[in-house]
MIPAMAR-988410 format. One record per atom (N, C-alpha, C): residue number from 1; residue in three letters; atom name; x, y, z. Coordinates in steps of 0.2 Angstrom, whole numbers. Atoms other than C-alpha are relative to their C-alpha. Example, Ala and Ser with C-alpha at 12.3 -4.5 7.8 and 13.67 -1.06 7.14 Angstrom:
// MIPAMAR-988410
R seq type atom     X     Y     Z
R   1  ALA    N     4    -6     0
R   1  ALA   CA    62   -22    39
R   1  ALA    C     4     6     0
R   2  SER    N    -4    -6    -1
R   2  SER   CA    68    -5    36
R   2  SER    C    -4     5     3
END
This chain:
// MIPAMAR-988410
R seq type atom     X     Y     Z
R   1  UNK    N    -5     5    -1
R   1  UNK   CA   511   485   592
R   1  UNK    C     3     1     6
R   2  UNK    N    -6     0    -5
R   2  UNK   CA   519   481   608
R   2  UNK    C     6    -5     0
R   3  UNK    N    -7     4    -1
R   3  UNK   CA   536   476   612
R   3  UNK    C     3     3    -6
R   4  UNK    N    -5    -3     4
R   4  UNK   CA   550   476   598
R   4  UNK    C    -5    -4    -7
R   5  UNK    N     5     6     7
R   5  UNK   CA   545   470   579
R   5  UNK    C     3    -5     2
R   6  UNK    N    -3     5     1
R   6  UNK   CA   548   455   574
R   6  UNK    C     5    -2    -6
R   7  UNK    N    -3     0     4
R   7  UNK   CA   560   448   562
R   7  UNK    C    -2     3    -7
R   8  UNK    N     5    -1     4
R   8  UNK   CA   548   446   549
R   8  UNK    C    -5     6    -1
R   9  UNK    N     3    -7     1
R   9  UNK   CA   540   463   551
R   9  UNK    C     8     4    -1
R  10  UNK    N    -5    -4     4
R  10  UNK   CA   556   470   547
R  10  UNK    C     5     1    -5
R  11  UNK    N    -2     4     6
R  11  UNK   CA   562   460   534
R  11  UNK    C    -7     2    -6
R  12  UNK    N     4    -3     5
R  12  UNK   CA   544   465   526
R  12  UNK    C     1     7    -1
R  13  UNK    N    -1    -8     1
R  13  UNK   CA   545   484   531
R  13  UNK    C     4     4    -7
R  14  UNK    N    -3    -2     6
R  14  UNK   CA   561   485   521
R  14  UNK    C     1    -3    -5
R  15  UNK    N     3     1     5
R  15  UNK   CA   554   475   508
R  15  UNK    C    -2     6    -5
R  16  UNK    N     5    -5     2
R  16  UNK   CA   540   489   505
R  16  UNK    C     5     4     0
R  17  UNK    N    -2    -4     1
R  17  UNK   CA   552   500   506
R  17  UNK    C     5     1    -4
R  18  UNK    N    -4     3     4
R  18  UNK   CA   564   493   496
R  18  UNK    C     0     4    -5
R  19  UNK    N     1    -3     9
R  19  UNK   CA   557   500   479
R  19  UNK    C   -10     0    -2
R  20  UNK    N    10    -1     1
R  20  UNK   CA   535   505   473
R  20  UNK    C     1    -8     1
R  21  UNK    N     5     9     1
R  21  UNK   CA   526   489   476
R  21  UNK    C    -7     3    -1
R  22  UNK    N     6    -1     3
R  22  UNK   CA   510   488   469
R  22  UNK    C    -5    -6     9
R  23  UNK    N     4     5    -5
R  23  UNK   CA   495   479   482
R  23  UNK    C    -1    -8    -2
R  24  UNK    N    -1     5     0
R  24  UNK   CA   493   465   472
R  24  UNK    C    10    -4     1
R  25  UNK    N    -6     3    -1
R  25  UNK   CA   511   460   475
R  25  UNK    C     2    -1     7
R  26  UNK    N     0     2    -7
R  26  UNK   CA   513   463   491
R  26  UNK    C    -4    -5     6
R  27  UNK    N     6     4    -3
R  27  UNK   CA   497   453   496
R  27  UNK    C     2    -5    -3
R  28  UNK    N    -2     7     0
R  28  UNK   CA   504   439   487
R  28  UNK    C     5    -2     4
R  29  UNK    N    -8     2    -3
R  29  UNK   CA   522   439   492
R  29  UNK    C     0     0     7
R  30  UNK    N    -1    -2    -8
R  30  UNK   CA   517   443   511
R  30  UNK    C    -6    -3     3
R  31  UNK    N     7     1    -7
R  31  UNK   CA   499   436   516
R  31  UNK    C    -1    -7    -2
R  32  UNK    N     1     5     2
R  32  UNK   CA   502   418   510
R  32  UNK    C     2    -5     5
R  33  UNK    N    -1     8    -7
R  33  UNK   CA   505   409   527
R  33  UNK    C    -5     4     5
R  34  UNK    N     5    -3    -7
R  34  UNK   CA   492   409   541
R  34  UNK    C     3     1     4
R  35  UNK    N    -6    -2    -7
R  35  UNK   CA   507   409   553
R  35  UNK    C     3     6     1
R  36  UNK    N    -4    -5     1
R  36  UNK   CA   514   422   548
R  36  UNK    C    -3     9    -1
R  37  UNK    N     5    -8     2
R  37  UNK   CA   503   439   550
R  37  UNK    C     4     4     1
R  38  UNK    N    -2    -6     1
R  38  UNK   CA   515   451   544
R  38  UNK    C    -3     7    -4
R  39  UNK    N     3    -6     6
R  39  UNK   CA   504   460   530
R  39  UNK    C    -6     2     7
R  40  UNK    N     5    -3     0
R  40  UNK   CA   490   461   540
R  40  UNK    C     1     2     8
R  41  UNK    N    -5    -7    -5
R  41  UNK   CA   498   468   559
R  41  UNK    C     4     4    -2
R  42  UNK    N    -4    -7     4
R  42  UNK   CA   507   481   547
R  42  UNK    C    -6     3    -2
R  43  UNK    N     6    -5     1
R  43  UNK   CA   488   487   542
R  43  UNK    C    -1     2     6
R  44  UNK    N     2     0    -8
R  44  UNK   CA   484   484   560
R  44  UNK    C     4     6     2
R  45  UNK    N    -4    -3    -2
R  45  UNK   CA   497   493   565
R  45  UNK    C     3     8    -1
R  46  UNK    N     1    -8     3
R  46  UNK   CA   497   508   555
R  46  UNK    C     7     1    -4
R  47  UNK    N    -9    -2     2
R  47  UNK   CA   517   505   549
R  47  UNK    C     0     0    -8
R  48  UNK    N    -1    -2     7
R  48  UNK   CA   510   503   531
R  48  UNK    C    -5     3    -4
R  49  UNK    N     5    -3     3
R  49  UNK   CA   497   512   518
R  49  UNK    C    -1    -4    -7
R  50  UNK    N    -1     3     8
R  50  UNK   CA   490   506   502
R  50  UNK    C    -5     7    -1
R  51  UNK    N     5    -5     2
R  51  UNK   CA   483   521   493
R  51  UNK    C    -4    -1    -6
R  52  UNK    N     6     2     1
R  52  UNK   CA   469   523   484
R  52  UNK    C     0     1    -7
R  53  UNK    N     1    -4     7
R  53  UNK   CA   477   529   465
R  53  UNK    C     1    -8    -4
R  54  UNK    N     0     6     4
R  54  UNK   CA   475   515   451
R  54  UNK    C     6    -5     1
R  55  UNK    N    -6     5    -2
R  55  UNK   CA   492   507   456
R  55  UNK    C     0    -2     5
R  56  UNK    N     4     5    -5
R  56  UNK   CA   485   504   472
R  56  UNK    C     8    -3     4
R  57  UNK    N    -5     1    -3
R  57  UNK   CA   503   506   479
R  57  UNK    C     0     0     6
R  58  UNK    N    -1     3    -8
R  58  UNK   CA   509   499   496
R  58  UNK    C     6     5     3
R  59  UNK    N    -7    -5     2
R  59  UNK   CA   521   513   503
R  59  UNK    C    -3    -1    11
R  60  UNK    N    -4    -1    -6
R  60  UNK   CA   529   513   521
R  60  UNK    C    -5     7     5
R  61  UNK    N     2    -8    -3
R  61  UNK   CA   518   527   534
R  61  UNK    C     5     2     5
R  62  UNK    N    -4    -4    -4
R  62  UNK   CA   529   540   545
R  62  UNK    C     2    -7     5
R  63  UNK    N    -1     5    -6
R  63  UNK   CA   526   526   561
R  63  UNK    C     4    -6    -4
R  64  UNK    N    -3     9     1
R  64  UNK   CA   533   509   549
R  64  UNK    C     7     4    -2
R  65  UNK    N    -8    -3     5
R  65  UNK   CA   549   522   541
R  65  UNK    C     4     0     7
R  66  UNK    N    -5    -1    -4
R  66  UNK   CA   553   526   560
R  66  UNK    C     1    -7     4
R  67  UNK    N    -3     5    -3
R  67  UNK   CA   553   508   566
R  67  UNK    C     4    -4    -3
R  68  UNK    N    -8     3     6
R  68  UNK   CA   564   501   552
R  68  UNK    C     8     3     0
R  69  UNK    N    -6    -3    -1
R  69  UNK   CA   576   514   555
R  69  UNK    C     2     2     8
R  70  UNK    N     0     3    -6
R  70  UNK   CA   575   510   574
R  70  UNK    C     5    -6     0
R  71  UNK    N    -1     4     2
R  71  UNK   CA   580   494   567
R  71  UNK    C     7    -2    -1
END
């Protein structure tokens, strides 16, 4: 990511962070506009994680915690 985020990357950030989200939710609520590639430049970008245990939770990594609280 260069530059500052966007509005929409920081309004997702603290979305995700907000409270668990599971994968399916956050892929619907966030990768439903082609204009808008927030879900998938926060993969790109390293600021979010989905892991890999049956709930397949979407949780904030170290780099997306410190640019939300830059924020």
């Amino acid at each position: 990511m260069s530059g500052p985020a966007s509005l929409a990357m920081l309004q997702f950030l603290a979305w995700v962070a907000d409270r668990p989200r599971t994968y399916p939710e956050a892929r619907e609520g966030w990768h439903s506009c082609p204009h808008i590639s927030v879900w998938e430049d926060a993969i790109v970008d390293g600021l979010i994680r989905i892991e890999n245990g049956g709930s397949r939770a979407v949780t904030l990594t170290p780099r997306g915690r410190r640019l939300l609280v830059k924020a």
